[in-house]
C-alpha positions as CSV (number, residue, x, y, z in Angstrom):
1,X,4.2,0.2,-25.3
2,X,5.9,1.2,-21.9
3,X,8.6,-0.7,-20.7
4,X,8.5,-2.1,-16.7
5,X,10.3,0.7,-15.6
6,X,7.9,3.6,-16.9
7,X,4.3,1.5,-16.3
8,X,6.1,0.5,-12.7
9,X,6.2,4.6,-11.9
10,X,2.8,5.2,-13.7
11,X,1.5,2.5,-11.8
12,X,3.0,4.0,-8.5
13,X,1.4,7.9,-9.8
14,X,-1.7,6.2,-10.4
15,X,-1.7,5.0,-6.7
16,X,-0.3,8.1,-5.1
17,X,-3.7,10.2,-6.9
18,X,-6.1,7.9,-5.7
19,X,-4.2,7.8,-2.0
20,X,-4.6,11.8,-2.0
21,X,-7.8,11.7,-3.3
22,X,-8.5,10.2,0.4
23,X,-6.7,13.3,2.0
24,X,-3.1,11.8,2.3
25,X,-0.2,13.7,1.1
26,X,1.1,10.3,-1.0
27,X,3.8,10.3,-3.1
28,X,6.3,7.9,-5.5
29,X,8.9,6.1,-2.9
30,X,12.6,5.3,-3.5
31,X,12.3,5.2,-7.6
32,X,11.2,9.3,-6.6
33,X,13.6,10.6,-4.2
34,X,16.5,7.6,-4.9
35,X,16.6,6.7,-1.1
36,X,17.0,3.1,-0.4
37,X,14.7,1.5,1.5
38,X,11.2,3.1,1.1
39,X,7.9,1.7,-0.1
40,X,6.7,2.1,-3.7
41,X,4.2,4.9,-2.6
42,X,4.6,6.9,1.0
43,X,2.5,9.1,3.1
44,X,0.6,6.9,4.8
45,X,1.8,6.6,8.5
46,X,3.4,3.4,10.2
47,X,1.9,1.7,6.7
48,X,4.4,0.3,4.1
49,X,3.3,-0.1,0.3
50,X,4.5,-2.5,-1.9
51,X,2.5,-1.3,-5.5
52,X,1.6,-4.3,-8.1
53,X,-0.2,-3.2,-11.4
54,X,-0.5,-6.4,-13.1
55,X,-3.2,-8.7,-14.0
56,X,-1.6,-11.6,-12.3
57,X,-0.2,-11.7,-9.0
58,X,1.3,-14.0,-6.6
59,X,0.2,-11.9,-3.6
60,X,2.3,-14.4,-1.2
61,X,5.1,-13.4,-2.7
62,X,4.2,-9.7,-3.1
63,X,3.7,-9.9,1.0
64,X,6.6,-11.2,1.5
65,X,7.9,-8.4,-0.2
66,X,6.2,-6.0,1.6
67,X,7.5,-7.4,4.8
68,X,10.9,-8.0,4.1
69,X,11.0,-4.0,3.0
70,X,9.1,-3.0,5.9
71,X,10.9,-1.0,8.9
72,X,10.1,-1.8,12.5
73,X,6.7,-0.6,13.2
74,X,5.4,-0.4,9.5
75,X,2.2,-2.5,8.8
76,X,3.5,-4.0,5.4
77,X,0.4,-3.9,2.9
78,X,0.5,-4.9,-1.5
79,X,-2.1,-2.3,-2.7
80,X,-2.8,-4.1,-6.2
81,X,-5.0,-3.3,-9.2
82,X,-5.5,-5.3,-13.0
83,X,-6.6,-3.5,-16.1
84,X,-10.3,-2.7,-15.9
85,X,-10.6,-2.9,-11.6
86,X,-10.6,-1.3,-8.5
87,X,-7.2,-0.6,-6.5
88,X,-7.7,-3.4,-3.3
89,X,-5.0,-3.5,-0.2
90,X,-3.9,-7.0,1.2
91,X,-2.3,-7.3,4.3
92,X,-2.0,-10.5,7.2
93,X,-4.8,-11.4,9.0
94,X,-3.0,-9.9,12.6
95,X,-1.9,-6.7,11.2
96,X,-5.8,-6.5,10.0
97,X,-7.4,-7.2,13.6
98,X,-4.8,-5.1,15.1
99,X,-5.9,-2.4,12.9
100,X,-9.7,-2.9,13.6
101,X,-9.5,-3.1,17.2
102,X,-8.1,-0.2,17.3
103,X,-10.8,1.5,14.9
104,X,-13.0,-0.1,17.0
105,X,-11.7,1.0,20.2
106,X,-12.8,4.5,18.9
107,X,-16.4,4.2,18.0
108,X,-18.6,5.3,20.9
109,X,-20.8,2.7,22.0
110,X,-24.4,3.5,22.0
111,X,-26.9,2.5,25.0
112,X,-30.2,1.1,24.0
């Protein structure tokens, strides 16, 4: 049986593969290098991670997290998975619609 400390940096590994597997150079944070102050997992830009591997959450409280971690101009996000289920990425509503307008903002818009 791991202890927290070993399934928290598996955990963290686990989402680092899956993050490159998108094409992002992703990596272990602060438990890694030892600096204070990063996210659990970096390499995704302006986005702060906080990772939760457990089957129960209290994804308030894992935001809050996230937030009170983040640095100015990070969008904090809790990128969460249980046994058996897909990794899924919660973040506030604002940060969300500030994300998809700008998505948006890029996709051509096609004349009928």
């Amino acid at each position: 049986m791991l202890n927290s400390r070993q399934k928290g940096a598996a955990g963290e590994r686990e989402l680092a593969r899956k993050l490159r597997e998108y094409g992002y150079a992703c990596r272990r944070g602060q438990q890694y290098s030892g600096i204070n102050g990063d996210a659990d997992v970096i390499g995704l830009p302006n986005i702060h991670i906080e990772r939760k591997r457990k089957e129960k959450l209290n994804l308030y409280d894992a935001l809050d997290q996230s937030r009170n971690e983040a640095k100015n101009g990070q969008i904090p996000v809790v990128m969460w998975r249980k046994n058996g289920c897909r990794w899924v990425a919660t973040l506030d509503l604002d940060d969300f619609m500030e994300i998809y307008r700008e998505y948006e903002a890029g996709i051509p818009k096609i004349k009928t």
